[in-house]
C-alpha positions in Angstrom: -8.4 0.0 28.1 -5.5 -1.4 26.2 -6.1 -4.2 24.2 -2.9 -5.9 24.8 -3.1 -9.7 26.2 -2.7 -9.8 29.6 -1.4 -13.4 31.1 -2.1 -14.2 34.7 1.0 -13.1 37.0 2.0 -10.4 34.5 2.3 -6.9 34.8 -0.2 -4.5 33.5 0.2 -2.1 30.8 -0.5 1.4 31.4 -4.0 2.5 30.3 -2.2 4.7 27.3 -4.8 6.6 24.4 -4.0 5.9 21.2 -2.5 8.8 19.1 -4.4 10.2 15.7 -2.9 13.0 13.6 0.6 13.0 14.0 1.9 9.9 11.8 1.6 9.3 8.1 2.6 7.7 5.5 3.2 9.3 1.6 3.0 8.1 -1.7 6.3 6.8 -1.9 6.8 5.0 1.0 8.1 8.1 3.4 6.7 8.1 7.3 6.0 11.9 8.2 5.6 13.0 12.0 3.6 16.0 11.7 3.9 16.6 8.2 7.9 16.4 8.0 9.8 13.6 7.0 11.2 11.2 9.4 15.0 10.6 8.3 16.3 9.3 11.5 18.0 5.7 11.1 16.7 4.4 14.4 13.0 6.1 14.1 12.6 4.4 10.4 13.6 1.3 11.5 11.3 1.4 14.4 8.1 2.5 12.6 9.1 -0.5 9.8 9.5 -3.0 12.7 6.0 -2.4 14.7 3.6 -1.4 11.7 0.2 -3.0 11.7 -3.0 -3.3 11.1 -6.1 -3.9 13.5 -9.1 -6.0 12.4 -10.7 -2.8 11.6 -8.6 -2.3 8.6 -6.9 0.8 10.6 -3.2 0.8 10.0 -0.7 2.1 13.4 2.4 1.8 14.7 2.6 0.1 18.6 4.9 2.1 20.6 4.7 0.1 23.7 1.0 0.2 25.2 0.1 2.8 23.2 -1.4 3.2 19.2 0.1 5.7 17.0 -2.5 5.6 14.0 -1.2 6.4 10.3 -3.4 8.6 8.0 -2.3 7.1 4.6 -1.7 9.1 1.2 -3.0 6.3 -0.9 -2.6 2.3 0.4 -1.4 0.5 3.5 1.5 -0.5 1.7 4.0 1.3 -1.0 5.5 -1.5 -3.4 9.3 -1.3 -5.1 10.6 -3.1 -7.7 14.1 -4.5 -6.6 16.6 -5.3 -9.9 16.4 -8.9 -9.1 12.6 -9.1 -9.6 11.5 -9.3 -6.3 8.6 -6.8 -5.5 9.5 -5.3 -1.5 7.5 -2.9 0.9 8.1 0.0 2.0 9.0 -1.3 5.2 11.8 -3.5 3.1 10.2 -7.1 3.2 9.1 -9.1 0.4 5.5 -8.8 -0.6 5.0 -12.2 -1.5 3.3 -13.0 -4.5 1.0 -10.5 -6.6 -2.7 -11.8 -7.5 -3.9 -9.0 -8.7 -2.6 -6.0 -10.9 -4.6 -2.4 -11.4 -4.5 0.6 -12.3 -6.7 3.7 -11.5 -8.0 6.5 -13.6 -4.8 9.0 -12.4 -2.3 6.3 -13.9 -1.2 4.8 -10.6 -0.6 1.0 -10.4 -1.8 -1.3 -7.5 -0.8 -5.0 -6.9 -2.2 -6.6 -4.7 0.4 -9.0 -2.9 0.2 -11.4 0.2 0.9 -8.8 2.0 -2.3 -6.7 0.6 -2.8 -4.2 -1.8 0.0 -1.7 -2.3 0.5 1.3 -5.0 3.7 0.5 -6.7 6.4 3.6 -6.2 6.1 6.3 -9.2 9.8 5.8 -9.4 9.3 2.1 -10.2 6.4 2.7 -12.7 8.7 2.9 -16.1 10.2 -0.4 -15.3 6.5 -2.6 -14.5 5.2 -0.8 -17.3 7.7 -2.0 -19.5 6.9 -5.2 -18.5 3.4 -4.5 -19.2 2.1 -7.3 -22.8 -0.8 -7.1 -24.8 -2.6 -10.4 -25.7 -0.1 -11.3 -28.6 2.8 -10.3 -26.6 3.6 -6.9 -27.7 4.5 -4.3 -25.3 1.6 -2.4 -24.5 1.5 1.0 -26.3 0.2 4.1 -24.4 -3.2 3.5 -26.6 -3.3 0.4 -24.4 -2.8 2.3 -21.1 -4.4 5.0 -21.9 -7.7 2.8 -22.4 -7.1 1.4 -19.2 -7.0 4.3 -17.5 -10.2 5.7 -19.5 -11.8 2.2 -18.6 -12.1 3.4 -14.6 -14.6 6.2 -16.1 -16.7 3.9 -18.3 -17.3 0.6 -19.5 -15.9 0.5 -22.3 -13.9 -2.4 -24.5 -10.6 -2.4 -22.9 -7.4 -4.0 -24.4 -5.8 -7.0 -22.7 -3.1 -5.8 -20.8 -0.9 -8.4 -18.7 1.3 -8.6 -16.5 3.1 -11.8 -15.4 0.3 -13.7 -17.0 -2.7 -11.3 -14.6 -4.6 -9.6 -16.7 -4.4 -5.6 -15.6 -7.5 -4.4 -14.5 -9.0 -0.7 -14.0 -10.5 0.7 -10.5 -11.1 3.8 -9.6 -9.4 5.6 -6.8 -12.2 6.1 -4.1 -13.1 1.9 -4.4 -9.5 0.7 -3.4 -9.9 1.1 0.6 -13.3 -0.1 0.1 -12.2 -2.9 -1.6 -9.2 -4.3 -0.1 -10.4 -3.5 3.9 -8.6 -0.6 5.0 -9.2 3.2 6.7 -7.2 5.6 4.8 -7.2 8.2 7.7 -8.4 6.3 11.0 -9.9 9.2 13.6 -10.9 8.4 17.4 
């Protein structure tokens, strides 16, 4: 049944099964339908407009009465840096502010924003990790980054790495959808 709010009076919605398999999402932010990318104006826009998640932590497009689930390459959402500072979705709103700042054992970086946690675009990476301070303000050297990436593996002494006064943190790669609530690949 459709779990779309019916008010008294109004029509019903079509009993419609939800759709697994055919929608994802990559690592930089590109819908696929069936593996190739979407480049169609209209289609992008519409997958931007109506993607959600349920309480589940299962991320989908609504296309009317029906679900369209996205399997997900990485995170819900795909983070740019825009030249004014502003950190955007893939979807192109603003993220609202970052709490959080890691980064995994393969070198990716996640913030996690208001709008959840997001991996920030590869393309982007040279420019946050320039922005990237050691505890007496230095840019962090690739010894620095290097230990943080080591640090997912082991506890060992990491550097203080900062960003925007957050303190960078390690985690490993299989703990973020744990972590932050979501289902990378939602099956029926």
């Amino acid at each position: 049944m459709s779990d779309v709010p019916i008010s008294a009076g109004a029509p019903r919605w079509p009993d419609t099964p939800a759709c697994y398999g055919w929608l994802s999402l990559d690592r930089r932010g590109g819908w696929r339908l069936q593996g190739e990318p979407v480049v169609h104006a209209g289609l992008l826009a519409f997958l931007n407009a109506h993607y959600q998640a349920d309480d589940d932590g299962a991320w989908f497009v609504r296309n009317g009465p029906q679900k369209v689930f996205v399997a997900l390459d990485y995170t819900p959402w795909v983070l740019r840096l825009e030249p004014d500072g502003r950190i955007t979705t893939h979807t192109g709103v603003d993220a609202g502010c970052v709490d959080a700042v890691h980064v995994d054992e393969e070198g990716n970086a996640l913030l996690h924003t208001a709008r959840g946690i997001g991996l920030v675009d590869d393309r982007d990476l040279p420019g946050l990790l320039a922005q990237w301070r050691l505890a007496d303000g230095a840019p962090a050297d690739d010894d620095a980054l290097m230990a943080l990436v080591a640090g997912t593996a082991a506890n060992a002494d990491l550097p203080l790495v900062q960003w925007q006064g957050l303190s960078v943190q390690p985690i490993r790669r299989i703990e973020v959808a744990g972590r932050f609530g979501f289902l990378p690949d939602p099956g029926p």
